[in-house]
N, C-alpha and C positions, 0 to 999 in steps of 0.2 A: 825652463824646459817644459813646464807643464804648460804653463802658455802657447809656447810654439805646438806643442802638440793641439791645444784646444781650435786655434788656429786651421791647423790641417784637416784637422776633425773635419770643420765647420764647409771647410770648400771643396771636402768630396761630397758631402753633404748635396751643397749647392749645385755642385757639377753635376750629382747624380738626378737633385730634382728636374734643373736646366733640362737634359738629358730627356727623362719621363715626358715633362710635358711637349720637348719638340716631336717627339714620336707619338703620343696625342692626336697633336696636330695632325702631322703628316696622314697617320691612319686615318681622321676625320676628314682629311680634303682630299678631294677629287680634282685632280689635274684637268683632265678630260671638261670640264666644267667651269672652266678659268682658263682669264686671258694670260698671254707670256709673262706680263705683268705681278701675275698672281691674282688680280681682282677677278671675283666671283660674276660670273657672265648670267645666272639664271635667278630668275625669282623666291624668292623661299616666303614660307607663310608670312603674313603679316603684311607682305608687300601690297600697295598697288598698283595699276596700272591704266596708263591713259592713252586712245589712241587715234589716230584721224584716217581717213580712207586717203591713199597716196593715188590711185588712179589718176586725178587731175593734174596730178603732180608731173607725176609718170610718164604723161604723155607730152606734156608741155618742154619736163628734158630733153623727153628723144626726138622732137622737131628739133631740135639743136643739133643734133649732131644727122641728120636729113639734107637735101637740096631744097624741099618746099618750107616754103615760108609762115616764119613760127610768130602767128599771130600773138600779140599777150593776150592772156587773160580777162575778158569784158566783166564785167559783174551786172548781169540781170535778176540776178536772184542765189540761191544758196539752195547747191546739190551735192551733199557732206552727209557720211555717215561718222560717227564717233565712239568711242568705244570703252567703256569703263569694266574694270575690275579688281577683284578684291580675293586675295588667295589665302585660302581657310587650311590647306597643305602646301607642301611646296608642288604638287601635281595635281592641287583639285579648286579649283574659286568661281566665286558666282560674279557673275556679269551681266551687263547690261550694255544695251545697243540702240541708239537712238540715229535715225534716216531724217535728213529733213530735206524735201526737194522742192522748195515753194523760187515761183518764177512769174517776172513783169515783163513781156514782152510787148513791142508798139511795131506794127510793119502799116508802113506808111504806100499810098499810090496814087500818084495822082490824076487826077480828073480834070476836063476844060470847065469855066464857068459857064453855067447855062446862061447868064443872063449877058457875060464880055468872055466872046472864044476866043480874045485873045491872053485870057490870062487862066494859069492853071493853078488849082486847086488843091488840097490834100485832103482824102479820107484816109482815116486810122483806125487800126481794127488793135483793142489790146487785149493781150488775152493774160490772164490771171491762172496758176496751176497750184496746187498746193498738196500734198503729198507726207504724209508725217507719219514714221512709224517706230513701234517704242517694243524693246523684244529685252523681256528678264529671264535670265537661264542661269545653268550649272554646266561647268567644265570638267573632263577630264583630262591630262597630259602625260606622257611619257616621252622617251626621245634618249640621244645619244650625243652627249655635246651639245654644239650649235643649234643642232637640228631636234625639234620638238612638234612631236602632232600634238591633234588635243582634238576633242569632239565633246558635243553633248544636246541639251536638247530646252530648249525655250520654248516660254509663250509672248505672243505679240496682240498687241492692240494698235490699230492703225488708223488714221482719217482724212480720205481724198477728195477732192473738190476740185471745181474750173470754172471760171467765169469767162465770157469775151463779149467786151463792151463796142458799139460801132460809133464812132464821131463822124456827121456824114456834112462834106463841106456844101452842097447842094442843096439845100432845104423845099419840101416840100411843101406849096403854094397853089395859090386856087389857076394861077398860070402854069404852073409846072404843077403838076397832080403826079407824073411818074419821071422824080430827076434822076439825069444820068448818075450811075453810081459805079465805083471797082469792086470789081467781080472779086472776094477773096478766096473764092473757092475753087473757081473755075478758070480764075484771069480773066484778063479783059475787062469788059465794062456791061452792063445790063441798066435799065429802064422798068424798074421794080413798081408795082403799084402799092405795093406792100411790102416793106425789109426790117430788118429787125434791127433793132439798135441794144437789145442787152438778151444775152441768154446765158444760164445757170444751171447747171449739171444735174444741182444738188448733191446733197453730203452721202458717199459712201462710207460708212462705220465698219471695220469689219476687227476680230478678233479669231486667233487658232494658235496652232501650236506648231512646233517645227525642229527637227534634229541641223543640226551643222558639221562638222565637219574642215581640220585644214591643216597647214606648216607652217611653223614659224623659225625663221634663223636668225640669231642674234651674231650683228655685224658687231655688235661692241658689247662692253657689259651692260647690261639693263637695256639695252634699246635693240628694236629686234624689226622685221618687214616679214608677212609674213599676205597669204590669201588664206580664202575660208570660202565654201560653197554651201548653201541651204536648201530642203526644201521641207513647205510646210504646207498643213490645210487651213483653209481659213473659213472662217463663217459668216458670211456680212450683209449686211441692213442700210439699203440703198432708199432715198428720200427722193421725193419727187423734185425732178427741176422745175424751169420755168420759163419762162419766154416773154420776152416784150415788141410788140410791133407799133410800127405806124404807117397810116395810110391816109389818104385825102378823102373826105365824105364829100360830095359832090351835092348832096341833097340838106345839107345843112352848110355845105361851104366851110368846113375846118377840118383843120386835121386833127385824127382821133388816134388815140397811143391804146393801145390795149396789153395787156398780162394772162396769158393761160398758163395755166399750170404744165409740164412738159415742154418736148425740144420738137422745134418741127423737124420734120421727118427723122427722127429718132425715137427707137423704141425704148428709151428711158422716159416712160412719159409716166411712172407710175412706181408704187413702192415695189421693193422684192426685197425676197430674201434668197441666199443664194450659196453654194458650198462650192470651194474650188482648192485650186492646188497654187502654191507659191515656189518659184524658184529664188536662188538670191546670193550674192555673189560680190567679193571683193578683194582688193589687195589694199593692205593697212600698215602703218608705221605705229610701232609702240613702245612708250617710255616707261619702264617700271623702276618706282620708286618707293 
């Protein structure tokens, strides 16, 4: 008897603990924040988060379902923004945001041989862009379910540059002093006495600060699509370009390649310093884990 009773004791005991802690639970979770499933949809402290710009993405699906034709994807270079974070509450973390838009372009045109008209030529103009910009901030977030804003306000360090090189299939000669060439500017074709064959931007540096701003809805648990818009000021320190030419000297009989410093007919031909406004803008896919 005393056993059976110890027994009974023992599993309202249990029943009552079972009992306590499912009511725990329940007070501590938030429905509204969880899939049907019951797994937890939003990030809480400690998490991660990784994330890529969907733009390219975006647009390449919805030529799919369009009448015009959905070219694939070329690769000249890499124009991706990415997105790191690190959540210090479950509605506050610090992040970081790295742009990288570096690009190898070659547009090809061709030209007749000066020396056999009946065969054509190619001049190639390649132009080189580079573009890189690095933005460390603090987030705040709030929201309802799914749907979560978030704002706050970074700084960035940034550094742009361009080169465009000419390969001219025509070469200039003490017979030809001005060969025909394709006009990349203008189309067509010109009889240059003087053309450039490399010009250099030089490096624009710049650094400022910037508030952001956006929404994010999580399609599943932990992985979410969201946009964000920027604007910032920036401070930046521009390096002289430079220029290279060639032309036929007629009194020494050679041709002479020269380098000034500057772009011709460009008013980048000298350092600055310079304060402006920054806009900035995207839609992003991200995985937190």
């Amino acid at each position: 008897m005393m056993m059976k009773k110890i027994v009974i004791l023992m599993s309202m005991c249990l029943f009552v603990g079972f009992s306590t802690m499912a009511q725990d639970v329940e007070e501590g979770f938030n429905a509204a924040y969880a899939s049907k499933r019951g797994v937890y949809l939003l990030p809480q402290a400690g998490d991660f988060a990784l994330g890529v710009e969907a733009t390219p993405f975006l647009e390449y699906l919805g030529n799919i379902f369009t009448s015009s034709f959905n070219y694939a994807p070329i690769f000249d270079g890499v124009d991706q923004t990415l997105y790191g974070k690190y959540f210090l509450q479950d509605d506050r973390a610090i992040r970081a945001r790295l742009t990288l838009n570096v690009a190898n372009r070659a547009i090809k045109g061709g030209v007749l041989d000066q020396v056999d008209p009946d065969v054509t030529l190619l001049d190639v103009q390649h132009i080189t862009t580079a573009d890189i910009q690095l933005g460390l901030g603090y987030e705040f977030r709030r929201g309802h379910g799914r749907v979560q804003g978030f704002y706050g306000g970074e700084a960035i360090l940034g550094v742009r540059s361009n080169k465009t090189k000419y390969d001219w299939a025509n070469p200039m000669t003490d017979t030809y002093t001005n060969p025909t060439s394709v006009d990349f500017v203008d189309g067509g074709f010109f009889n240059p006495t003087t053309r450039i064959t490399e010009s250099k931007s030089g490096m624009n540096i710049f650094v400022g600060v910037g508030a952001f701003g956006g929404v994010e809805y999580f399609i599943a648990p932990q992985i979410s699509i969201g946009g964000e818009l920027g604007l910032g000021i920036n401070f930046g320190l521009s390096t002289q370009g430079e220029t290279t030419t060639e032309r036929w000297d007629v009194v020494d009989d050679q041709k002479v390649t020269k380098t000034t410093k500057g772009q011709l007919g460009s008013s980048w031909d000298a350092q600055r310093i310079g304060l402006g406004t920054r806009v900035s803008g995207g839609i992003f896919l991200m995985f937190h884990f």
